[in-house]
VEXTI-776213 format. One record per residue: residue number from 1; residue in three letters; x, y, z of N, C-alpha, C in turn. Coordinates in nm, 2 decimals. Atoms other than C-alpha are relative to their C-alpha. Example, Ala and Ser with C-alpha at 12.3 -4.5 7.8 and 13.67 -1.06 7.14 Angstrom:
2
+------+------+--------+--------+--------+--------+--------+--------+--------+--------+--------+
! resi ! resn !    nc1 !    nc2 !    nc3 !   cac1 !   cac2 !   cac3 !    cc1 !    cc2 !    cc3 !
+------+------+--------+--------+--------+--------+--------+--------+--------+--------+--------+
!    1 !  Ala !   0.09 !  -0.12 !   0.00 !   1.23 !  -0.45 !   0.78 !   0.09 !   0.12 !   0.00 !
!    2 !  Ser !  -0.09 !  -0.11 !   0.00 !   1.37 !  -0.11 !   0.71 !  -0.08 !   0.11 !   0.08 !
+------+------+--------+--------+--------+--------+--------+--------+--------+--------+--------+
//
This chain:
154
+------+------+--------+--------+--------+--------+--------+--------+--------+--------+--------+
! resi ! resn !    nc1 !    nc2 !    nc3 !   cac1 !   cac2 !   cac3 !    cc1 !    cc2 !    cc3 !
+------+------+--------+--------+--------+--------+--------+--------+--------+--------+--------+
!    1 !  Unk !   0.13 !   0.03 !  -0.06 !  -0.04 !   9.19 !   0.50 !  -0.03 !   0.09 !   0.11 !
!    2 !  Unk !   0.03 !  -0.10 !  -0.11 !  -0.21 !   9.38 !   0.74 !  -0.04 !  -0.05 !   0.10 !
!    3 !  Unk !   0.01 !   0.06 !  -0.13 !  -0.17 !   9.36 !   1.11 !  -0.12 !  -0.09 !   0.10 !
!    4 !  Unk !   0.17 !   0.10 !  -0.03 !  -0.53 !   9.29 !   1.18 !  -0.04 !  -0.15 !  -0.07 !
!    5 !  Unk !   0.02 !   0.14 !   0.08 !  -0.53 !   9.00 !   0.94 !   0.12 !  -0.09 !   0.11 !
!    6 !  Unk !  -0.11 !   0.10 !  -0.08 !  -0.20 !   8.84 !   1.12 !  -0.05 !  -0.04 !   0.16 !
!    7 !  Unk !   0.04 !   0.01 !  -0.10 !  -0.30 !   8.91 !   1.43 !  -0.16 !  -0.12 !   0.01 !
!    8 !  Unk !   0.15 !   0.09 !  -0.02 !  -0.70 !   8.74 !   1.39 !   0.06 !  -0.18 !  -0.04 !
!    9 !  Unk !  -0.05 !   0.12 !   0.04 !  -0.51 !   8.46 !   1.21 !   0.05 !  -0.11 !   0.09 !
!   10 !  Unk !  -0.07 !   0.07 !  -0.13 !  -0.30 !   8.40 !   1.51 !  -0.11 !  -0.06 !   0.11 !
!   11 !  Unk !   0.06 !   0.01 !  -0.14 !  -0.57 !   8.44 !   1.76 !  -0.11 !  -0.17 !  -0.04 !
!   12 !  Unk !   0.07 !   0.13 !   0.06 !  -0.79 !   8.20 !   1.50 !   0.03 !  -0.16 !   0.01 !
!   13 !  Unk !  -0.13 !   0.09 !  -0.03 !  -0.49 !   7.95 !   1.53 !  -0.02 !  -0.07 !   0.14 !
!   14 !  Unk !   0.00 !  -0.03 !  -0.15 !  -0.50 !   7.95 !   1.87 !  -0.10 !  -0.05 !   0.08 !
!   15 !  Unk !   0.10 !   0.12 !  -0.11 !  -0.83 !   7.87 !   1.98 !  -0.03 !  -0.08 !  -0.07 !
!   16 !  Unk !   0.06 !   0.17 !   0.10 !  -0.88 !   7.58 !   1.70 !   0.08 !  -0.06 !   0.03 !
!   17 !  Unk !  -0.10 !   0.07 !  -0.07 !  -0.58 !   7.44 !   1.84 !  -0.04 !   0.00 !   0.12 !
!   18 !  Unk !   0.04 !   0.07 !  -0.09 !  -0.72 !   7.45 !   2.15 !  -0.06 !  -0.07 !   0.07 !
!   19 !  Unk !   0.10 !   0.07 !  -0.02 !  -1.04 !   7.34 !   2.08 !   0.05 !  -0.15 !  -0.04 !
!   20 !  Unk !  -0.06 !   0.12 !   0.11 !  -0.87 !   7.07 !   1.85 !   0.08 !  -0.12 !   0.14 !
!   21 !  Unk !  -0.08 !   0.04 !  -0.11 !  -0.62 !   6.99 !   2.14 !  -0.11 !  -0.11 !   0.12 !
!   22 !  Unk !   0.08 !  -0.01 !  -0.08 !  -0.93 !   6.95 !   2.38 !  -0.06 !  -0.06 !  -0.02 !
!   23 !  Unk !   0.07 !   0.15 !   0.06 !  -1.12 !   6.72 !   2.16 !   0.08 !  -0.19 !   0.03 !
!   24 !  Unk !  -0.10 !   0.06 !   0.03 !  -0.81 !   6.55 !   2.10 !   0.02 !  -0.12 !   0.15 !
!   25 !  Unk !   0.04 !   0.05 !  -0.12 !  -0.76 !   6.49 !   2.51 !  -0.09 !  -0.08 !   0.07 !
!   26 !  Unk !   0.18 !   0.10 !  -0.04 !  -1.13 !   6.37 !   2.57 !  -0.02 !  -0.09 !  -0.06 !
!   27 !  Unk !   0.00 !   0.10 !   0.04 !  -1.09 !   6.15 !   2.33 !   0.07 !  -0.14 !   0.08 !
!   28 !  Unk !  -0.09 !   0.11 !  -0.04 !  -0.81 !   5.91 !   2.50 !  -0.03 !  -0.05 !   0.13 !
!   29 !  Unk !   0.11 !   0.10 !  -0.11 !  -0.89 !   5.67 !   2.80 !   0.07 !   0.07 !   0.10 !
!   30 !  Unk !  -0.02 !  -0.11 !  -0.12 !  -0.84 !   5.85 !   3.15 !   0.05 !  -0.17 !   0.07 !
!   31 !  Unk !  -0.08 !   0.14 !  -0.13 !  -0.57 !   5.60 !   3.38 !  -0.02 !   0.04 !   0.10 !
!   32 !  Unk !   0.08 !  -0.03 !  -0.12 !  -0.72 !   5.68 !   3.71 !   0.14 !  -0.13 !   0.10 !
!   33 !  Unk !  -0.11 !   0.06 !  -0.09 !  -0.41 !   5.60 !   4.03 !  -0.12 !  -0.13 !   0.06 !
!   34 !  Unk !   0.06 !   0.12 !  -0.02 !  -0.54 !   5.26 !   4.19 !  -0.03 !   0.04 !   0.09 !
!   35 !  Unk !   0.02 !  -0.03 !  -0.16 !  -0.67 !   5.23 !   4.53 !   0.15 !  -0.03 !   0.11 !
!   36 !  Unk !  -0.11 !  -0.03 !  -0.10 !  -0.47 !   5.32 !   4.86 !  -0.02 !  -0.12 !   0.07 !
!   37 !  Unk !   0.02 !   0.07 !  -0.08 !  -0.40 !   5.03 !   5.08 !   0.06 !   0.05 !   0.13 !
!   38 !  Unk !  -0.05 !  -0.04 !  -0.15 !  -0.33 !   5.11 !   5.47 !   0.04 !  -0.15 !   0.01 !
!   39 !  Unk !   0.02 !   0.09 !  -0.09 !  -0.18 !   4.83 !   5.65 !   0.06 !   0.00 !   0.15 !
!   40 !  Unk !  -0.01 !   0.00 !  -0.09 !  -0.10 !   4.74 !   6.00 !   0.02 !  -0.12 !   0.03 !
!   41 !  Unk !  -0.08 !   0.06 !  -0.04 !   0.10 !   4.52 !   6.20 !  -0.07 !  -0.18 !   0.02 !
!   42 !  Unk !   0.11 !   0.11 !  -0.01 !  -0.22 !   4.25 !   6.21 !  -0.09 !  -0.02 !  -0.12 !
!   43 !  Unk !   0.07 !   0.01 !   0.16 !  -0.38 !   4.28 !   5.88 !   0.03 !  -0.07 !  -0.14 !
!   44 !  Unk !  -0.07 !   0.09 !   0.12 !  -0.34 !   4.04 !   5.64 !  -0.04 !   0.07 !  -0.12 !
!   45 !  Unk !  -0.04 !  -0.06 !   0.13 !  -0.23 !   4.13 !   5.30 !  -0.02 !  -0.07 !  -0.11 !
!   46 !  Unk !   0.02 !   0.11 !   0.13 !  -0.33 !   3.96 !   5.00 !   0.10 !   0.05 !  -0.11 !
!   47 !  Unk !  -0.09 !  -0.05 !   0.10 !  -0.04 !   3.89 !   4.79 !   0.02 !  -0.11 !  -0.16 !
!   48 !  Unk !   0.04 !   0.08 !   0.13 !  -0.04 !   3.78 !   4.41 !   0.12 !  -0.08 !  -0.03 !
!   49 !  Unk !  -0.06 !   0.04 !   0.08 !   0.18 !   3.57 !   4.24 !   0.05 !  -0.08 !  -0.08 !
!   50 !  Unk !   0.02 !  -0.01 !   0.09 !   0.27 !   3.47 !   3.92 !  -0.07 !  -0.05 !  -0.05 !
!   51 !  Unk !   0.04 !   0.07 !   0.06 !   0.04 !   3.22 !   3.88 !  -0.16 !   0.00 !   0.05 !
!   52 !  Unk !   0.11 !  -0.06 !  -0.06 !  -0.23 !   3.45 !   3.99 !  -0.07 !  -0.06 !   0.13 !
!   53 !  Unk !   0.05 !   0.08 !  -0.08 !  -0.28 !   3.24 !   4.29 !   0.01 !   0.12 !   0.16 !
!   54 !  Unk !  -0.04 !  -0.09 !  -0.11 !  -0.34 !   3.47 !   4.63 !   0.03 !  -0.07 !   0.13 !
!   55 !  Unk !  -0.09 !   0.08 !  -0.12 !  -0.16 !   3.39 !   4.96 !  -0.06 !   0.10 !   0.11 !
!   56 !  Unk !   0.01 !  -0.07 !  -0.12 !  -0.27 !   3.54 !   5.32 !   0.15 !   0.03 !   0.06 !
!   57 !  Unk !  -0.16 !  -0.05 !  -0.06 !   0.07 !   3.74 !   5.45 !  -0.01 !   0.02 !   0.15 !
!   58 !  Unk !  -0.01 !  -0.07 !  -0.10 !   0.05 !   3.81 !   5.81 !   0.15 !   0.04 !   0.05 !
!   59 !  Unk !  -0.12 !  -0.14 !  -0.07 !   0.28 !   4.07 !   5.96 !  -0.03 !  -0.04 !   0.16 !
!   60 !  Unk !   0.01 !   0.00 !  -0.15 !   0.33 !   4.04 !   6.34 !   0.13 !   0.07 !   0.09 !
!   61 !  Unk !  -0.12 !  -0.07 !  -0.08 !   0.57 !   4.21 !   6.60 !   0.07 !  -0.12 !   0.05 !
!   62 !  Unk !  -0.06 !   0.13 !  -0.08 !   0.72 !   3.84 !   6.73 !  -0.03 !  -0.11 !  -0.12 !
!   63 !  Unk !   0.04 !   0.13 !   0.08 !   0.73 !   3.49 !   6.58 !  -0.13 !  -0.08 !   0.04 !
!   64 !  Unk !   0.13 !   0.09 !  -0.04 !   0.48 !   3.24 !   6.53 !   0.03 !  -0.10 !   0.15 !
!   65 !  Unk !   0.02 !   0.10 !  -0.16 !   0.32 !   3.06 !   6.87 !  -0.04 !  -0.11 !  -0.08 !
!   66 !  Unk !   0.06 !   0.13 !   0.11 !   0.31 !   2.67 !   6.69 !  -0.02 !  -0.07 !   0.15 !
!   67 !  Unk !   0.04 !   0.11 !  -0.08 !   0.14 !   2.40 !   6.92 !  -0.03 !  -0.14 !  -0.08 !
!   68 !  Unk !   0.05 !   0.14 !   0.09 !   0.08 !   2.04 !   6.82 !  -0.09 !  -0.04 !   0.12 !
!   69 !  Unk !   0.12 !   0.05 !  -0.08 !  -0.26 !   1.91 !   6.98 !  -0.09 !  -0.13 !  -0.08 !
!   70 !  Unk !   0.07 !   0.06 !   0.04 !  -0.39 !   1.60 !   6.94 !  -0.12 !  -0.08 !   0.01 !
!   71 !  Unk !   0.14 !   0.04 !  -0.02 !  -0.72 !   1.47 !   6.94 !   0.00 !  -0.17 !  -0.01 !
!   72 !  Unk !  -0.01 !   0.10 !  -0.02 !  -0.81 !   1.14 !   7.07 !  -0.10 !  -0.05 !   0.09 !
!   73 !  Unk !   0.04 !   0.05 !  -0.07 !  -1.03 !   0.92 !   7.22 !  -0.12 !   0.12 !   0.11 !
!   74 !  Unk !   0.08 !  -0.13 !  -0.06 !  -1.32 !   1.27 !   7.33 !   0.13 !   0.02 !   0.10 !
!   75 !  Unk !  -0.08 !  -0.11 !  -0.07 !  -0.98 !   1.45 !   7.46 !   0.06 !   0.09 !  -0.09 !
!   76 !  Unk !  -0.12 !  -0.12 !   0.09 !  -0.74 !   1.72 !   7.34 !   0.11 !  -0.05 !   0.09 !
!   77 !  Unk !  -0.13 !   0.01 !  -0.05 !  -0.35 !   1.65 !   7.45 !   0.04 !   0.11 !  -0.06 !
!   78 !  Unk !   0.06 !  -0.06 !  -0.09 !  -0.27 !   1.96 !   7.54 !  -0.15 !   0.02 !   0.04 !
!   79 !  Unk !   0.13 !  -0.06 !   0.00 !  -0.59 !   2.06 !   7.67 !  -0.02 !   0.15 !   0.02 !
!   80 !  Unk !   0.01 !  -0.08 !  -0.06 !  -0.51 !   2.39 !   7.76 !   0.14 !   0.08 !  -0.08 !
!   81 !  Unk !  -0.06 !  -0.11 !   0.02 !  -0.35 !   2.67 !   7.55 !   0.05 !   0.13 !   0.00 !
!   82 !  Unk !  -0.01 !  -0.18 !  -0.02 !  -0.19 !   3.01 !   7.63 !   0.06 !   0.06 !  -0.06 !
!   83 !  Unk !  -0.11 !  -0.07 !   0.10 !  -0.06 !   3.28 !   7.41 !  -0.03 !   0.17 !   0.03 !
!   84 !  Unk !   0.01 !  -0.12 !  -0.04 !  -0.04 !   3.65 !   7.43 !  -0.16 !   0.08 !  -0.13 !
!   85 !  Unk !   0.07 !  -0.09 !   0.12 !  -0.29 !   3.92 !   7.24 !   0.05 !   0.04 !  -0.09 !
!   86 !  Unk !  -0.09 !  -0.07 !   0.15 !  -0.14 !   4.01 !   6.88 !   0.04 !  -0.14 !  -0.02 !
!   87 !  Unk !  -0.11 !   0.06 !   0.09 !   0.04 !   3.64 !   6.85 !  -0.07 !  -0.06 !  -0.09 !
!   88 !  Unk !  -0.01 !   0.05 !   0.18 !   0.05 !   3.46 !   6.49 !  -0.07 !  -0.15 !   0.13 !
!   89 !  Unk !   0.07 !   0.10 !  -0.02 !  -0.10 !   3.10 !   6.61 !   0.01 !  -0.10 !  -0.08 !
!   90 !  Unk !  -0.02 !   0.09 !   0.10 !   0.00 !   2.82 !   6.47 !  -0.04 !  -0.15 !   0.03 !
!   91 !  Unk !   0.04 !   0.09 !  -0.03 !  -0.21 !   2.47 !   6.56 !  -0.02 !  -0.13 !  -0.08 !
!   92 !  Unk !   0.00 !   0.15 !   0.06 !  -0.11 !   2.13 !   6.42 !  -0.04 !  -0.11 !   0.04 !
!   93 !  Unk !   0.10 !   0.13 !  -0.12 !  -0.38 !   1.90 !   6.52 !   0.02 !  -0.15 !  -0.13 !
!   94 !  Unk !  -0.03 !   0.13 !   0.00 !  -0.33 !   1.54 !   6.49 !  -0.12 !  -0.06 !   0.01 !
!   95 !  Unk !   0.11 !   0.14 !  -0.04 !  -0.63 !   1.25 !   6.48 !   0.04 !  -0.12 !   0.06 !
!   96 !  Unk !  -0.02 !   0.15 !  -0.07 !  -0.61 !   0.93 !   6.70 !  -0.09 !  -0.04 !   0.06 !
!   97 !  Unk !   0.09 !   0.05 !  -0.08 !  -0.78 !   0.69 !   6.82 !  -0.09 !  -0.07 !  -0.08 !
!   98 !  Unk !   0.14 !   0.06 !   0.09 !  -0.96 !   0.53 !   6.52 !  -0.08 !   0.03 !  -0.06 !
!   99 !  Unk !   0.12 !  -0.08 !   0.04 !  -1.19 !   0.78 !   6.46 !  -0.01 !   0.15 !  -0.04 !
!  100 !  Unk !  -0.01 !  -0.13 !   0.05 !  -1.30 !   1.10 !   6.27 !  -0.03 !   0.11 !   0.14 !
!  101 !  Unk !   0.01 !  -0.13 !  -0.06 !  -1.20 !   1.45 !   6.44 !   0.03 !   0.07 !  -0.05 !
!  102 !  Unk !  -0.05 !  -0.15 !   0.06 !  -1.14 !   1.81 !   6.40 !   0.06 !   0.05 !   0.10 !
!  103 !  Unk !  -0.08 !  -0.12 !  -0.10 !  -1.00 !   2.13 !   6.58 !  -0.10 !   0.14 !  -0.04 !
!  104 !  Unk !   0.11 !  -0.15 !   0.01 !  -1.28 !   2.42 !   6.63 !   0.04 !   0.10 !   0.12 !
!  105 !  Unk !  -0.02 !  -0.08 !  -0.12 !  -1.20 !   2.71 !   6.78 !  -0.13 !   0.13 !  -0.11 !
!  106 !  Unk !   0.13 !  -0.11 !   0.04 !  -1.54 !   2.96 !   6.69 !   0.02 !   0.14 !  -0.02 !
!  107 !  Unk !  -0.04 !  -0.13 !   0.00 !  -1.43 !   3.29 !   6.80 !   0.10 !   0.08 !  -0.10 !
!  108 !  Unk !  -0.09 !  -0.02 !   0.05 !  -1.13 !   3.29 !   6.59 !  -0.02 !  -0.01 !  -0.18 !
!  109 !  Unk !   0.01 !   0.05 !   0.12 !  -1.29 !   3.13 !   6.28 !   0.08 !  -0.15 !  -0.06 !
!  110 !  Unk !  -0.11 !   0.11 !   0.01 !  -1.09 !   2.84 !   6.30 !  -0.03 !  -0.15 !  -0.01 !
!  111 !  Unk !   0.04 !   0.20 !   0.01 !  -1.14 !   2.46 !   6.17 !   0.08 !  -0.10 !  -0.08 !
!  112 !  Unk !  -0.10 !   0.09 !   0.14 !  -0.94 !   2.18 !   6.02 !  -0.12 !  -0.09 !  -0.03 !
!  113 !  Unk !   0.07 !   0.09 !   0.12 !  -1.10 !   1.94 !   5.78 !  -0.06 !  -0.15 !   0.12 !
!  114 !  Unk !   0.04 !   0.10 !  -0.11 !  -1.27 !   1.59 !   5.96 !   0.12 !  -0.10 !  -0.02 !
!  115 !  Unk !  -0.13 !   0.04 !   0.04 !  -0.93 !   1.40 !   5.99 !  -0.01 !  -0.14 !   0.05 !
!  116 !  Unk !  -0.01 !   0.17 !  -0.04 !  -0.87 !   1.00 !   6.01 !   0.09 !  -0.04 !   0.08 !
!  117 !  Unk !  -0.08 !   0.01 !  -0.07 !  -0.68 !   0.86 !   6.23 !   0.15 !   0.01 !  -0.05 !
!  118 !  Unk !  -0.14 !  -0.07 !   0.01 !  -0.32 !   0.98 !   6.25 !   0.01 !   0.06 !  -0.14 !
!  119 !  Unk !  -0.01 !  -0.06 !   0.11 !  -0.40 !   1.21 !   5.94 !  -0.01 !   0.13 !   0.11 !
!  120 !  Unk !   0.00 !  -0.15 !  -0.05 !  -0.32 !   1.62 !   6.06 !   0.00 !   0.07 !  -0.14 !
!  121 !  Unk !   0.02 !  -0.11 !   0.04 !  -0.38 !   1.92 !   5.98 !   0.07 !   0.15 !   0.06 !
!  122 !  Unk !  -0.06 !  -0.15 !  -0.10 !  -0.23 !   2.33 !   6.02 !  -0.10 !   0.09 !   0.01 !
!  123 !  Unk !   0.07 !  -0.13 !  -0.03 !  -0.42 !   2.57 !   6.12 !   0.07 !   0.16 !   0.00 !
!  124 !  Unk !  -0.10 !  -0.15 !  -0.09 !  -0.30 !   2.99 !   6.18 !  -0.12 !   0.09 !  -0.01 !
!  125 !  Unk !   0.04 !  -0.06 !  -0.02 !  -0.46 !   3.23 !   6.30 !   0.07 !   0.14 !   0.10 !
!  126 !  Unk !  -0.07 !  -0.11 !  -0.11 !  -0.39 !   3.56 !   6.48 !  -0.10 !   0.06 !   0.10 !
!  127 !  Unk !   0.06 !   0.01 !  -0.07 !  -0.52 !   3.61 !   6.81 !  -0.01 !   0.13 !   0.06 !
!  128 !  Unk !  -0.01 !  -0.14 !   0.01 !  -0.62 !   3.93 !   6.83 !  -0.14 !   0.05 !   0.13 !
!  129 !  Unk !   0.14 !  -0.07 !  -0.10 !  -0.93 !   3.93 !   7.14 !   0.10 !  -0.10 !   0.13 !
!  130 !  Unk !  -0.04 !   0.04 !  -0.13 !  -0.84 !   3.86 !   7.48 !  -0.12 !  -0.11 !   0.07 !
!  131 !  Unk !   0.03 !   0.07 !  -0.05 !  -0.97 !   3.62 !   7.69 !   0.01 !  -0.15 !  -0.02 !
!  132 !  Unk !   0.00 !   0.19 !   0.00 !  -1.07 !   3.20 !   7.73 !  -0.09 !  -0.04 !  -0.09 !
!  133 !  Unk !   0.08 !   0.06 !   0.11 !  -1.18 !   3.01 !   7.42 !  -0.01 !  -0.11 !  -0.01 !
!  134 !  Unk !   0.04 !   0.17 !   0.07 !  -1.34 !   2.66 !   7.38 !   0.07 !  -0.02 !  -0.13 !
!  135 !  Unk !   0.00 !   0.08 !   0.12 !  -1.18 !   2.45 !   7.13 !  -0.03 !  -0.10 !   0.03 !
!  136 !  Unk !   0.12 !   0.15 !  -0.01 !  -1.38 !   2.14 !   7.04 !   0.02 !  -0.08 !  -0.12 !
!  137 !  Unk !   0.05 !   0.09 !   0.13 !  -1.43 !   1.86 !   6.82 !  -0.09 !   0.01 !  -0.05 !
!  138 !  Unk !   0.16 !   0.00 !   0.07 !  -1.74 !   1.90 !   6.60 !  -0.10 !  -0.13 !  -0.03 !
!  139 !  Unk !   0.08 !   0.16 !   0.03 !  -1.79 !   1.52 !   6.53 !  -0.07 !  -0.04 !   0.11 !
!  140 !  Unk !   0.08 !   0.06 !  -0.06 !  -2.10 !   1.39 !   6.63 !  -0.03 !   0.04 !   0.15 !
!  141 !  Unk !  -0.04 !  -0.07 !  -0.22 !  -2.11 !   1.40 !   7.09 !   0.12 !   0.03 !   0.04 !
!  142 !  Unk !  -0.14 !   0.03 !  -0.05 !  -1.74 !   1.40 !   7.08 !  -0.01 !   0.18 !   0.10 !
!  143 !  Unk !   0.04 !  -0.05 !  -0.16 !  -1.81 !   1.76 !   7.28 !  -0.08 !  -0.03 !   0.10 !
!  144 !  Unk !   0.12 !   0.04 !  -0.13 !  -2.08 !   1.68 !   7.47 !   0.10 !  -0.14 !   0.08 !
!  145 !  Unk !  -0.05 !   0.12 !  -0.08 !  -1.84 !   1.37 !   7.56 !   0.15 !   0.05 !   0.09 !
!  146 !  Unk !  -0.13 !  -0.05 !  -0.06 !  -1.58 !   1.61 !   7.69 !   0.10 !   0.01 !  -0.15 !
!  147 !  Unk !  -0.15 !  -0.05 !   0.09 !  -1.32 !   1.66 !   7.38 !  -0.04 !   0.13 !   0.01 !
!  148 !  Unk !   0.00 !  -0.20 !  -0.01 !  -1.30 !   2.06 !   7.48 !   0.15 !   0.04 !   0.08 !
!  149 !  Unk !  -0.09 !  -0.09 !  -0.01 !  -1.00 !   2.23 !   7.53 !   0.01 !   0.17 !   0.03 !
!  150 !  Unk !   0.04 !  -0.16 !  -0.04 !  -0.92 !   2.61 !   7.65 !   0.13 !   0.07 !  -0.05 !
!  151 !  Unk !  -0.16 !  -0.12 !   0.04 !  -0.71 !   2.89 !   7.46 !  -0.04 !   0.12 !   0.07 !
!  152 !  Unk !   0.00 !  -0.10 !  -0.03 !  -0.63 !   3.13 !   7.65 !   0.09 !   0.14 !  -0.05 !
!  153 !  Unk !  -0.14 !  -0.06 !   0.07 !  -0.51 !   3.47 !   7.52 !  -0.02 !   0.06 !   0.09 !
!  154 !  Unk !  -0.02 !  -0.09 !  -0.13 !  -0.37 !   3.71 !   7.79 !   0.03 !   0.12 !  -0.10 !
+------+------+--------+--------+--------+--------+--------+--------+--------+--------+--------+
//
């Protein structure tokens, strides 16, 4: 055979295989890497599992701050909570007294369910703004009748 034939043969080879190749490629589904998550020491993490159910994870530099506060009669027992900026927050309010209450803290996003007498509830949160926060009962005058309490974060 002559060189020019072998040679065109090859080169022929060559780009139909690559066009071929090339089709070939564009055909199949493109797996694209997932998205990047950053996190940080305050950022809750949504984590899966197996029964696809998602859970809030907080991360924190220290342990949880837990209080028990119960509500009674238009008061708070404590009335008066302090915790630092960054902590985990953990508030187990109590109902007494006969009647429906809650635990509202606004700034934070924070509310338990309307609870019956001696039925509680948990709360968490992470207290990430500085200063003094009203917590209140929502039922009916019970603020306006004085149930208000004060979290302070330092």
């Amino acid at each position: 055979m002559n060189k020019g034939v072998i040679i065109g043969i090859v080169i022929a080879v060559l780009v139909l295989g690559g066009i071929g190749g090339g089709l070939y490629m564009a055909s199949q589904p493109k797996i694209l890497p997932g998205p990047t998550v950053e996190t940080n020491s305050t950022m809750p993490v949504p984590k899966t599992t197996g029964s696809d159910v998602v859970e809030k994870v907080v991360e924190n530099n220290g342990p949880v701050k837990e209080f028990t506060v119960t509500g009674s009669s238009f008061k708070f027992s404590p009335n008066t909570i302090t915790v630092k900026k960054g902590d985990t927050v953990r508030v187990n309010f109590k109902s007494s007294g006969g009647t429906l209450h809650n635990f509202v803290i606004d700034e934070f996003d924070v509310a338990t369910s309307q609870l019956g007498d001696e039925e509680t509830e948990e709360v968490e949160f992470v207290a990430d703004k500085s200063g003094t926060f009203e917590y209140y009962c929502s039922m009916g005058n019970h603020r306006a009748m004085g149930m208000v309490g004060k979290l302070v974060v330092e």
